[in-house]
Structures are given as C-alpha cells and as structure tokens.
C-alpha positions in Angstrom: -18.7 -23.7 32.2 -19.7 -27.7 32.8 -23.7 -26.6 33.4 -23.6 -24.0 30.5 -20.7 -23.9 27.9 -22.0 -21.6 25.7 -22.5 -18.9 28.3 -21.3 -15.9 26.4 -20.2 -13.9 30.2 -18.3 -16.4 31.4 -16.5 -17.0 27.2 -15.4 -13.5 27.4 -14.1 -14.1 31.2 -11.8 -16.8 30.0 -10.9 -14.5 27.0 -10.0 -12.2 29.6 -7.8 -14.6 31.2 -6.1 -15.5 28.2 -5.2 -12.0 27.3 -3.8 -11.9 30.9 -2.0 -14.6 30.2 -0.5 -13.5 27.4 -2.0 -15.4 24.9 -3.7 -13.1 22.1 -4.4 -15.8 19.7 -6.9 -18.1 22.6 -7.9 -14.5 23.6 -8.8 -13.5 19.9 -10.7 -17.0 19.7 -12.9 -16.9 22.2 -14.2 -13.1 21.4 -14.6 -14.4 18.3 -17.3 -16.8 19.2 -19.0 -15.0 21.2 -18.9 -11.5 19.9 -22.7 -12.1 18.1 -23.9 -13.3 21.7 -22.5 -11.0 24.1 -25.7 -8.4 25.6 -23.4 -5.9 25.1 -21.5 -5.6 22.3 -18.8 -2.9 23.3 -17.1 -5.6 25.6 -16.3 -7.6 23.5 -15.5 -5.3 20.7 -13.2 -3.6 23.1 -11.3 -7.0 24.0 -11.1 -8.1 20.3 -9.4 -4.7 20.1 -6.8 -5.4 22.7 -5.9 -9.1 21.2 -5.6 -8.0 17.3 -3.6 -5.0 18.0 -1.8 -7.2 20.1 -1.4 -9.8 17.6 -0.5 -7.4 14.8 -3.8 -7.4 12.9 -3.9 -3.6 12.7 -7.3 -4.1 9.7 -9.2 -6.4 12.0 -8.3 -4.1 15.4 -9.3 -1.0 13.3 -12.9 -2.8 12.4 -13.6 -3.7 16.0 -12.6 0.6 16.7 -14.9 1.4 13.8 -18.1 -0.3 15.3 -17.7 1.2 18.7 -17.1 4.3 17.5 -20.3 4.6 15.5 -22.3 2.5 17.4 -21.3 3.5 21.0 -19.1 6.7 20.6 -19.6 7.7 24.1 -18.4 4.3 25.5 -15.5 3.7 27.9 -14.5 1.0 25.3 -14.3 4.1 22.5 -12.3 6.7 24.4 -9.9 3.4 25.0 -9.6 2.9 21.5 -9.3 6.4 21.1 -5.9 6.9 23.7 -4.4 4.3 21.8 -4.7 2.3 25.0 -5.0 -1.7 24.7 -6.6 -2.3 28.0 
C-alpha cells in the first residue's frame, strides 16, 4: 500500500479485513472506491453485498445482487447472494 495506494487488489483486501473486523461501514468504503477498478467485478460486488446487508441497506445490497445476477449469473458470488448467505 506505501509503493501503490491505489492498488485496487490489495483495497478490497483491507475491505476484507474490515468486514472481518466487524466494521461494515470501513468495509462498505473501501468497495466503494474501488468497485470501477477491480478486473473482476463479481468480487467486489459480492463484498459490497455482505457490508450493506450488513449495515441494513437492503436497496443498495439488492443493486450489487442485481448486477451479478445479470451480469455473472453462474458466479460463486451469485449463488451466495442467492442462499441468502453474507459471506
């Protein structure tokens, strides 16, 4: 993160680690940022997921389930959303 802040992997990692931690709303900012820059898409559509739902934002969760699902309906990241599973 020093040599290359903006690196979109190692944002969602620390998203990742925020969720871990307990803390949606860190979580729900950093996929936020780099949701436009992540190669793949479903990733960090699938975290988003985890953090709104998590934080209560059932509109915003069901936006990141709607763009998996018609983008990537054969995804892991879909049949998550699908079980009603978080993570």
């Amino acid at each position: 993160m020093a040599i290359r802040p903006n690196m979109p992997e190692a944002m969602l990692q620390l998203g990742n680690i925020a969720f871990d931690r307990g803390d949606a709303a860190q979580a729900r900012a950093v996929y936020s940022a780099t949701r436009g820059e992540m190669r793949d898409p479903r990733t960090a559509c699938g975290w988003g997921f985890a953090a709104e739902r998590k934080l209560g934002d059932a509109t915003t969760a069901a936006g990141y389930a709607r763009r998996v699902q018609t983008e990537f309906p054969d995804s892991a990241q879909a049949q998550m959303m699908r079980s009603g599973v978080d993570r």
